[in-house]
One Martini backbone bead per residue (centre of mass of N, CA, C, O) as a GRO file, in nm:
protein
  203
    1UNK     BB    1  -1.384  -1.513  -3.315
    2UNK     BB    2  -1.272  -1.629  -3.084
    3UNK     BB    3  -1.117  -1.367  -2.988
    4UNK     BB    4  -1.336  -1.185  -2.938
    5UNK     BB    5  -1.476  -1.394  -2.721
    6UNK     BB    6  -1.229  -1.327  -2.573
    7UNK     BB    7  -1.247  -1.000  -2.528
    8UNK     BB    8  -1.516  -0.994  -2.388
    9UNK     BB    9  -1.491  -1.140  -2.146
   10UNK     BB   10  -1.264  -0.950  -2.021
   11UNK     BB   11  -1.457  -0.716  -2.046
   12UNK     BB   12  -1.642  -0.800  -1.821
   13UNK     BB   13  -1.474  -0.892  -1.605
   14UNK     BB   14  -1.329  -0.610  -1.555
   15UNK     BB   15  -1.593  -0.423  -1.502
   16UNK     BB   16  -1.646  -0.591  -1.268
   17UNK     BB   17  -1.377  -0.564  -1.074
   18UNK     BB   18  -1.395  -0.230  -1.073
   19UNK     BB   19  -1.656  -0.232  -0.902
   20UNK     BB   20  -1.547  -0.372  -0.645
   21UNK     BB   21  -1.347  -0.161  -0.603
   22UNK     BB   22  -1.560   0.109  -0.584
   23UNK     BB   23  -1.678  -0.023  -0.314
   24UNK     BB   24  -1.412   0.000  -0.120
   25UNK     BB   25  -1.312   0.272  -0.302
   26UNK     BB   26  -1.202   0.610  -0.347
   27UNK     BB   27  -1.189   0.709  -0.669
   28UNK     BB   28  -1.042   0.836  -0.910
   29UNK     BB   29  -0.920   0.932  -1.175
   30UNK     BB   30  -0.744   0.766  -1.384
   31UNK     BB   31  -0.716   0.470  -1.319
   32UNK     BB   32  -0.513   0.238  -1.401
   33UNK     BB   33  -0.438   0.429  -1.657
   34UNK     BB   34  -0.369   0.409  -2.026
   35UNK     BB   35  -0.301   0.402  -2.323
   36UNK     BB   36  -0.103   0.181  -2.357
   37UNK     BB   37  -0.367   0.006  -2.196
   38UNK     BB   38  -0.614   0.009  -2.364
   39UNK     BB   39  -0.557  -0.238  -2.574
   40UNK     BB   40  -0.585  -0.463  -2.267
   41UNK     BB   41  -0.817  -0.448  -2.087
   42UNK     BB   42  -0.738  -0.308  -1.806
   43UNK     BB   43  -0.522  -0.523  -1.653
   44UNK     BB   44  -0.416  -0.398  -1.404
   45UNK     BB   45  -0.683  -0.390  -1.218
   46UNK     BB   46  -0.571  -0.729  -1.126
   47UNK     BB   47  -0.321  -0.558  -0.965
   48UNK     BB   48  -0.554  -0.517  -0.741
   49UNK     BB   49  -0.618  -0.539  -0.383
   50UNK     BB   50  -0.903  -0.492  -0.161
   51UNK     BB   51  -0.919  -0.478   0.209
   52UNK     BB   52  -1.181  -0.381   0.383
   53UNK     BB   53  -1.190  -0.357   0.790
   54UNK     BB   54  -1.295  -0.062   0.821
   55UNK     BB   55  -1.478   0.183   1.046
   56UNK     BB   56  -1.403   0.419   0.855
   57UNK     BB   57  -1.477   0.650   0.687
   58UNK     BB   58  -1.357   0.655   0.410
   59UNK     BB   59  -1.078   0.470   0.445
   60UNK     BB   60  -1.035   0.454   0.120
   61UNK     BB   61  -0.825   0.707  -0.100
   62UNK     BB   62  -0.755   0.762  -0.451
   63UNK     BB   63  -0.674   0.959  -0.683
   64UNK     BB   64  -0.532   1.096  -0.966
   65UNK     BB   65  -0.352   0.934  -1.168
   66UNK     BB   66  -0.314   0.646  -1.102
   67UNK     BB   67  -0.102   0.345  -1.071
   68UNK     BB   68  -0.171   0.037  -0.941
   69UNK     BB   69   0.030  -0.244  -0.761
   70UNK     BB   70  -0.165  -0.390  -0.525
   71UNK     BB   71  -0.196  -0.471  -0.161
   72UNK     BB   72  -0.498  -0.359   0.027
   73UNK     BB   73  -0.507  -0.316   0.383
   74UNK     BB   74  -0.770  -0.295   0.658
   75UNK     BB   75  -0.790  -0.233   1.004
   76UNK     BB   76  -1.035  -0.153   1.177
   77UNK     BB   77  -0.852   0.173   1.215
   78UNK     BB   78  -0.792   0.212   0.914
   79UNK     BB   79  -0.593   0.417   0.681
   80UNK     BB   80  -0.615   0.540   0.302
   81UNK     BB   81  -0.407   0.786   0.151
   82UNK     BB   82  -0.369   0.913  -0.129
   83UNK     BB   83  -0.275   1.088  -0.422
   84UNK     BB   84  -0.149   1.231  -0.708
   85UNK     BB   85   0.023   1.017  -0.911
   86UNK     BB   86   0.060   0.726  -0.800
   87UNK     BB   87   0.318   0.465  -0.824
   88UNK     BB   88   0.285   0.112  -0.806
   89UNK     BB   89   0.431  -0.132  -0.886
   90UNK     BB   90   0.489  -0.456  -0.817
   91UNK     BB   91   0.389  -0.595  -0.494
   92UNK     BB   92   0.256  -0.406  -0.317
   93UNK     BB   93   0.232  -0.372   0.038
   94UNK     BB   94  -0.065  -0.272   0.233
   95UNK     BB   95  -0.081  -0.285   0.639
   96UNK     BB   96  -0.303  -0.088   0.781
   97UNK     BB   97  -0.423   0.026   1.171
   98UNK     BB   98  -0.414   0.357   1.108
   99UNK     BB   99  -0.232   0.599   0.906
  100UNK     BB  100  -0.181   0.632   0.542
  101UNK     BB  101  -0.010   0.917   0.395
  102UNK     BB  102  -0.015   1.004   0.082
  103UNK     BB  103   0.120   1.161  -0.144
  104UNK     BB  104   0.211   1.316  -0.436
  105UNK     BB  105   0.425   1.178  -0.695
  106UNK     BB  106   0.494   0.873  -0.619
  107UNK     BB  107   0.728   0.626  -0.598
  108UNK     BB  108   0.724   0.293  -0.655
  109UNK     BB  109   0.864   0.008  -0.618
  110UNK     BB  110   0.891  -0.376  -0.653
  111UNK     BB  111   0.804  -0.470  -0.325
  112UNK     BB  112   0.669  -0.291  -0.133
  113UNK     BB  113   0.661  -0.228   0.231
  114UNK     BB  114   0.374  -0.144   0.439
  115UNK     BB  115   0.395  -0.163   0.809
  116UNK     BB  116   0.196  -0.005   1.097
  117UNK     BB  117   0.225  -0.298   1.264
  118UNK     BB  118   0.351  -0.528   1.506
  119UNK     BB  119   0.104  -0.759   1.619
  120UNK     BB  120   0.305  -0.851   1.832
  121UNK     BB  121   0.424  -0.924   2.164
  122UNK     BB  122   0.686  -0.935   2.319
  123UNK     BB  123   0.590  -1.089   2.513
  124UNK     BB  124   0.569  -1.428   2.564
  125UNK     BB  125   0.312  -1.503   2.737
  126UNK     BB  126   0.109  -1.367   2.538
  127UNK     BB  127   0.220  -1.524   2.247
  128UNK     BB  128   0.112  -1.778   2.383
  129UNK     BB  129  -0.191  -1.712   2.416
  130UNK     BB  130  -0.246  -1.669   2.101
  131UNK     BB  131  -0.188  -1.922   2.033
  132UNK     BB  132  -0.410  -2.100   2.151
  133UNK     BB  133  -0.642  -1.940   1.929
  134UNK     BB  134  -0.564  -2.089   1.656
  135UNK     BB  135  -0.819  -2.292   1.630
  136UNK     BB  136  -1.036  -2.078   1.646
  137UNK     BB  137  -0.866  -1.906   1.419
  138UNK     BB  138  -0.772  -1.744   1.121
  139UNK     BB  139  -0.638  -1.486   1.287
  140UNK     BB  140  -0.411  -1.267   1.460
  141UNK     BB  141  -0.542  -0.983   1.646
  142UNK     BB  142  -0.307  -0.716   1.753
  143UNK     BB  143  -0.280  -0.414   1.606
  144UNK     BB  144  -0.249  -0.219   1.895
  145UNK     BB  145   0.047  -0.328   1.864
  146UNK     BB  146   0.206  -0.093   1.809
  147UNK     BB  147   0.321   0.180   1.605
  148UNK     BB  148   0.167   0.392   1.363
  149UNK     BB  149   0.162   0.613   1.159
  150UNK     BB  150   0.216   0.746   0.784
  151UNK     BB  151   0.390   1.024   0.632
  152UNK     BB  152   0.394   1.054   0.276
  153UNK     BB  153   0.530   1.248   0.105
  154UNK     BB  154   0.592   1.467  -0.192
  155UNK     BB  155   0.822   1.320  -0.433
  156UNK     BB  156   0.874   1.063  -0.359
  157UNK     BB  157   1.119   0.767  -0.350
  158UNK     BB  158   1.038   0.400  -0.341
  159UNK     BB  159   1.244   0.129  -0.317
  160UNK     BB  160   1.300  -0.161  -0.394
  161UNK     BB  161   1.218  -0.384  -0.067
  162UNK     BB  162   1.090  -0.192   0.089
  163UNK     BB  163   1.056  -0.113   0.458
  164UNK     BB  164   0.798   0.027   0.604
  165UNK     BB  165   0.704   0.162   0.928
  166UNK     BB  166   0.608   0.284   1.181
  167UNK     BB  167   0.591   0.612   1.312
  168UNK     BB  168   0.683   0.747   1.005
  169UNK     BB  169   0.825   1.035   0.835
  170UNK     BB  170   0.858   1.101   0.474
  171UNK     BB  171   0.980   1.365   0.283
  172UNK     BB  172   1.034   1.590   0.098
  173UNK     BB  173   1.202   1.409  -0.197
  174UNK     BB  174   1.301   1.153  -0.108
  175UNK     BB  175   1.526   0.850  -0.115
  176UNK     BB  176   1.447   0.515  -0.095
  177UNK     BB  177   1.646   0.248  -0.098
  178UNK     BB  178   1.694  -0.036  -0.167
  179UNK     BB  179   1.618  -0.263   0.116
  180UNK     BB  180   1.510  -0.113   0.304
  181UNK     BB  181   1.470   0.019   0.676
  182UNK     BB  182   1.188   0.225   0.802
  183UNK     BB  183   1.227   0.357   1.150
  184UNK     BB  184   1.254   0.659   1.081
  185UNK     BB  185   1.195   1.009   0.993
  186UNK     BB  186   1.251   1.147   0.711
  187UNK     BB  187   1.433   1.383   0.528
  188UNK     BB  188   1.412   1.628   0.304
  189UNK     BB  189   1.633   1.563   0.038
  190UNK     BB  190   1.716   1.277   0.073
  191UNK     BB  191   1.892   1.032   0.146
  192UNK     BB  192   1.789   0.659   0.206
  193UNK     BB  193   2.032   0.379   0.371
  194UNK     BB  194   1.935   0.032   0.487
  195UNK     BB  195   1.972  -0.144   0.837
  196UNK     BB  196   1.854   0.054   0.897
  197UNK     BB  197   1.780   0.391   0.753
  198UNK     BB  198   2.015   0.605   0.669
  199UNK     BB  199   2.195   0.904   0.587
  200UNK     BB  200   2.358   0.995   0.329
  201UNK     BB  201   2.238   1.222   0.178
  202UNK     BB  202   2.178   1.539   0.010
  203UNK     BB  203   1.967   1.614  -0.296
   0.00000   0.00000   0.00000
């Protein structure tokens, strides 16, 4: 009896949860779901946090029968698009400031981080005056400093602890390495591996 009342409640809880995803973002079908979790009660659902900050419509959209397990943020003008069969890990984080589209079939390993935005400027003497303005925000937003669009071709993998940064392409079919470090290009049919991400060979 006990726990029946506690699967209910739980299931109480997903579907509120789910709400507030659907408001955040346009979701496509068969979102975080499969069989295999059905009798789980959606918990996936809780591996996902979307936060919306951005004044674009439609700002984030997220394709049919993906399974996202990650950290959603969108800054100003920020966009996110993702295509259809996208997976991503455990702990993986998205922080768009500009325009952020991933294609089909991609694959995302645990702990992979995008981010699109240099956020604070080279120059000493500006992050001087940021700091300053510590104690009266919460936190230092110059998401329009570097950085550019991100876009992530169909059937892509990116291995775990990658780090995409702004302003490139990476081609279909490409596979970036284990704890990579993505800030130029990437060719597609390609291996690329290190910090910067070079190209190790052809696929």
């Amino acid at each position: 009896m006990i726990n029946r009342l506690r699967n209910y409640i739980r299931i109480i809880k997903a579907k509120q949860y789910v709400t507030k995803l659907y408001q955040k973002a346009k979701i496509g079908a068969n979102f975080c779901t499969s069989p295999m979790y059905s009798n789980r009660l959606l918990h996936l659902y809780f591996n996902v946090k979307i936060k919306n900050n951005s004044k674009k419509e439609k700002a984030i959209t997220i394709g049919d029968n993906c399974n996202i397990s990650c950290s959603m943020t969108t800054n100003q003008d920020g966009k996110i698009n993702l295509g259809n069969f996208v997976y991503m890990n455990s702990g993986c984080t998205l922080n768009i400031s500009n325009h952020l589209s991933i294609g089909n079939n991609v694959l995302f390993g645990p702990n992979v981080k995008i981010w699109d935005s240099s956020n604070h400027p080279l120059d000493a003497h500006k992050r001087f005056k940021q700091t300053l303005k510590i104690p009266n925000q919460k936190s230092l937003n110059s998401f329009y400093i570097g950085g550019g669009n991100i876009i992530i071709k169909d059937n892509v993998w990116v291995g775990m602890d990658a780090l995409i940064l702004g302003n490139v392409t990476i081609g279909e079919n490409a596979v970036i390495a284990a704890r990579s470090v993505v800030t130029k290009n990437v060719e597609a049919n390609c291996l690329y591996a290190g910090i910067p991400a070079k190209k190790i060979k052809e696929i």
